[in-house]
C-alpha positions as CSV (number, residue, x, y, z in Angstrom):
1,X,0.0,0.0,0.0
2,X,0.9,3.7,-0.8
3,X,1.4,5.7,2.2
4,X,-0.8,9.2,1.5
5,X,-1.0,12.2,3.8
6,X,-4.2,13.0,2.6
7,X,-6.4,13.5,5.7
8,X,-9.5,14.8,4.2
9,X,-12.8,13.2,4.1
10,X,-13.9,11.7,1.1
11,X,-17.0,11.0,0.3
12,X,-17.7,7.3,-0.4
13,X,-18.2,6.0,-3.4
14,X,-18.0,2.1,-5.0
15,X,-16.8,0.7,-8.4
16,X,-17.3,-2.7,-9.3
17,X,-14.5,-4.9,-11.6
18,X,-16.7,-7.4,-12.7
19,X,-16.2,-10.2,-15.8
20,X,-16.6,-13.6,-16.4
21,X,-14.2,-16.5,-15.1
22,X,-10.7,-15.8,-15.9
23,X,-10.9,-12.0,-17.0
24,X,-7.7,-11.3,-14.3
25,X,-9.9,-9.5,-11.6
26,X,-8.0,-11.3,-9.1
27,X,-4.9,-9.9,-10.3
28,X,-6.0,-6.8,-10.9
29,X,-7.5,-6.2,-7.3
30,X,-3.9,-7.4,-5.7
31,X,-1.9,-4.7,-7.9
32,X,-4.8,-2.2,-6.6
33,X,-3.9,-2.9,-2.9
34,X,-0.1,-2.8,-3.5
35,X,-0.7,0.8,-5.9
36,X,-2.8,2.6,-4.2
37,X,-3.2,4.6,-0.8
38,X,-5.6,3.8,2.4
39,X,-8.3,5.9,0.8
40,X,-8.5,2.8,-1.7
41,X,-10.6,-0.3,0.1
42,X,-10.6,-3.9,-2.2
43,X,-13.1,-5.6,-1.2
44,X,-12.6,-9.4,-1.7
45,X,-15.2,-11.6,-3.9
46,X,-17.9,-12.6,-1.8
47,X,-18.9,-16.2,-3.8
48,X,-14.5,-17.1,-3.1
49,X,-15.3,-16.2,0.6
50,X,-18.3,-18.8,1.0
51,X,-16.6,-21.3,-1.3
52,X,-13.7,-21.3,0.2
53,X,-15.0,-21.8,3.7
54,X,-17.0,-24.3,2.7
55,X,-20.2,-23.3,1.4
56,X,-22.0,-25.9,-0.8
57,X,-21.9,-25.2,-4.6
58,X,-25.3,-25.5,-6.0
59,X,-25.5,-27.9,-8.3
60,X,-29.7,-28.3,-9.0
61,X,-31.6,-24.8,-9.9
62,X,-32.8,-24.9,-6.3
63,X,-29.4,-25.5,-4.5
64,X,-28.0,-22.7,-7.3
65,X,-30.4,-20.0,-5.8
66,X,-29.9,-20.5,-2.4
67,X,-26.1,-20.3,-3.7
68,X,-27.1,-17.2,-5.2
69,X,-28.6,-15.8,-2.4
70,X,-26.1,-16.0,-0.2
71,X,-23.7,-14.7,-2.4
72,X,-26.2,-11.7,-3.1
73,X,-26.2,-10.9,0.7
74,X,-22.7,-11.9,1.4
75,X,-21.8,-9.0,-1.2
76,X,-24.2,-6.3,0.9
77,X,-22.8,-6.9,3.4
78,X,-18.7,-6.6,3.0
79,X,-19.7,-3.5,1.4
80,X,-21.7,-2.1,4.5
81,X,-19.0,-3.2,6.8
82,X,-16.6,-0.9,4.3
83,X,-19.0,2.0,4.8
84,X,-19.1,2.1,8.4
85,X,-15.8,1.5,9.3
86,X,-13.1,2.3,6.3
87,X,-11.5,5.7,5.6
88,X,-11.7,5.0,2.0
89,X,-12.7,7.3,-0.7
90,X,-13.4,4.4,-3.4
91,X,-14.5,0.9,-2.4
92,X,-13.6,-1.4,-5.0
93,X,-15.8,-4.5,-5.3
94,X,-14.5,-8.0,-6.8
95,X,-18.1,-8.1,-8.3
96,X,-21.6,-6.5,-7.6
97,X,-24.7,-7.7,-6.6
98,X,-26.1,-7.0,-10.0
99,X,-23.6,-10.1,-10.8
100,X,-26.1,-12.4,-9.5
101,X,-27.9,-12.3,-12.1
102,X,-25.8,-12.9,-14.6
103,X,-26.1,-16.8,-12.1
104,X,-29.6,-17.0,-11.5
105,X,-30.7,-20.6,-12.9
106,X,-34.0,-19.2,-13.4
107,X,-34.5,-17.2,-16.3
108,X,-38.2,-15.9,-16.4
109,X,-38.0,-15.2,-12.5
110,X,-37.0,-11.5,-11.1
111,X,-33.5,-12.0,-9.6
112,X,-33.8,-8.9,-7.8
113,X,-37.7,-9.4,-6.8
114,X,-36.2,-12.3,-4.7
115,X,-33.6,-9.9,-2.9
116,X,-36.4,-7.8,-1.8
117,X,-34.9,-4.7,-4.2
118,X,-34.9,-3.3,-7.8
119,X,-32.2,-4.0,-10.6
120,X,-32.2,0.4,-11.0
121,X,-31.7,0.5,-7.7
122,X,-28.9,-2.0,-7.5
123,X,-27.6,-0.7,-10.4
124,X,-27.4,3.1,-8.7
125,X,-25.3,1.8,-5.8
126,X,-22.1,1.8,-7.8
127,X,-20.4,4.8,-9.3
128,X,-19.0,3.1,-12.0
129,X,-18.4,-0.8,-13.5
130,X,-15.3,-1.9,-15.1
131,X,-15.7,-5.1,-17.3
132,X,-13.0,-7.1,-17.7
133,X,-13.4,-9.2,-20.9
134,X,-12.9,-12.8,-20.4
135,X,-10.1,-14.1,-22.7
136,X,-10.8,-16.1,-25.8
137,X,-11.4,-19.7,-25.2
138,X,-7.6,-20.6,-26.5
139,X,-6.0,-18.3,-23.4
140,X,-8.7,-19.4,-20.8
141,X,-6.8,-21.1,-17.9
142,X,-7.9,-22.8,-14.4
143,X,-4.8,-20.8,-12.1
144,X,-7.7,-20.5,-9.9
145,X,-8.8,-23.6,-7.8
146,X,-12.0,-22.4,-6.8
147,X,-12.8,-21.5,-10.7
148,X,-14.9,-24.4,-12.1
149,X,-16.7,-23.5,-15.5
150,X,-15.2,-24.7,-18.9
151,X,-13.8,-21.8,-21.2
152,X,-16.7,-21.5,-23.3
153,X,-19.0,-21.6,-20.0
154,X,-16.6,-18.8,-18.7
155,X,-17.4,-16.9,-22.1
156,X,-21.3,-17.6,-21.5
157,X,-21.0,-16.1,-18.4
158,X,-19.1,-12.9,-19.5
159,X,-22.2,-12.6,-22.0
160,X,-24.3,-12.8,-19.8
161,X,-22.8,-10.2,-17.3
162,X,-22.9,-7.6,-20.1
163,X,-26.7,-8.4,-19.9
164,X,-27.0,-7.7,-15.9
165,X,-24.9,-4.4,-16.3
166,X,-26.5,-3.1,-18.9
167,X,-27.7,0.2,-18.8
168,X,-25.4,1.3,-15.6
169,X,-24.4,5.0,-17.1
170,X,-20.6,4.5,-16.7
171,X,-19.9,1.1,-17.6
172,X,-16.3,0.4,-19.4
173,X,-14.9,-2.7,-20.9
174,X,-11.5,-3.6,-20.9
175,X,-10.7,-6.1,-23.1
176,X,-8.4,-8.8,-23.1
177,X,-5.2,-8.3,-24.8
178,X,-1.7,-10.4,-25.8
179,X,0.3,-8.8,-22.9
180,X,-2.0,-9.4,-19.5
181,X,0.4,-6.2,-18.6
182,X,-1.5,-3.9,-20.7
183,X,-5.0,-5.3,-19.6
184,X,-4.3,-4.6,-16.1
185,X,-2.3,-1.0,-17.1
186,X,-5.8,0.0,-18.4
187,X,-8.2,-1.0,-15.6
188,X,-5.9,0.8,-12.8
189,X,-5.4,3.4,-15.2
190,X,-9.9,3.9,-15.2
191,X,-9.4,3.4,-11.2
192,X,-7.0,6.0,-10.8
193,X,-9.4,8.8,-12.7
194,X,-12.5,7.7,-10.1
195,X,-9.8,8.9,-7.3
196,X,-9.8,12.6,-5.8
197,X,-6.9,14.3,-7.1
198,X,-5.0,14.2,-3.8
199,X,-5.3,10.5,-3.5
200,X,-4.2,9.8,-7.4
């Protein structure tokens, strides 16, 4: 982390890094934390935090929702915890609630009506969304143990998270490139500009 003397008070706001399996958000969040200063909160991926403690993956629709769910909630959560307690101007999130969506195994039932809220208002809880592009199915890889899908499942999913975000007012994609180097270059570079001046 960047030491900053900044001692002002920032408003809060969030940005979401979002993209199907693979798309390097992982990687990108960990340069985030080593770049930037205090007034920068990463947030961790709320699904990795379940999984990873041992949180049954839904394998029928009905086990998927409740997967979802808890995911959805999980996600609330670590970002109200940020809001009460971290100094942070920008809260970066490894994913949204609007991501759930994008998982819901039940396609012509409102995602959102089940969380007891609105996709518009979802949607307006984040400043901005950054998209990382998942890589074509030749340069998917499985570096991730908890990461499960297929490449062309990973692309399905990235298609389908362009769905859920769509019509957030400032949404970016960055797409996958030769050089992972560049991709990452790019999405800090859109962080940065989100930053207040004295914090950049």
């Amino acid at each position: 982390m960047r030491e900053c003397d900044c001692s002002a008070a920032h408003p809060l706001a969030r940005v979401v890094l979002t993209g199907g399996p693979g798309a390097g958000k992982t990687a990108v969040l960990e340069l985030v934390r080593q770049q930037f200063c205090r007034h920068v909160d990463v947030l961790p991926e709320a699904a990795s935090i379940l999984f990873s403690g041992g949180f049954r993956r839904g394998t029928t629709p009905a086990g998927q929702a409740a997967t979802q769910r808890a995911i959805f909630h999980t996600q609330r959560e670590l970002e109200a915890v940020a809001e009460a307690e971290s100094p942070a101007a920008l809260t970066v999130c490894d994913r949204g609630t609007v991501d759930g969506f994008a998982y819901w195994p039940y396609p012509g039932e409102d995602f959102f009506a089940g969380m007891h809220t609105t996709r518009e208002h979802e949607l307006a809880r984040y400043r901005a969304v950054i998209h990382l592009r998942t890589p074509a199915v030749g340069a998917y890889n499985h570096v991730n143990p908890l990461r499960i899908e297929t490449a062309r499942q990973a692309a399905e999913y990235d298609r389908r998270l362009i769905e859920a975000w769509a019509g957030h007012p400032h949404r970016i994609f960055v797409e996958s490139s030769t050089a992972f180097v560049d991709k990452a270059s790019r999405a800090i570079a859109l962080i940065e500009a989100l930053l207040p001046a004295c914090c950049r």
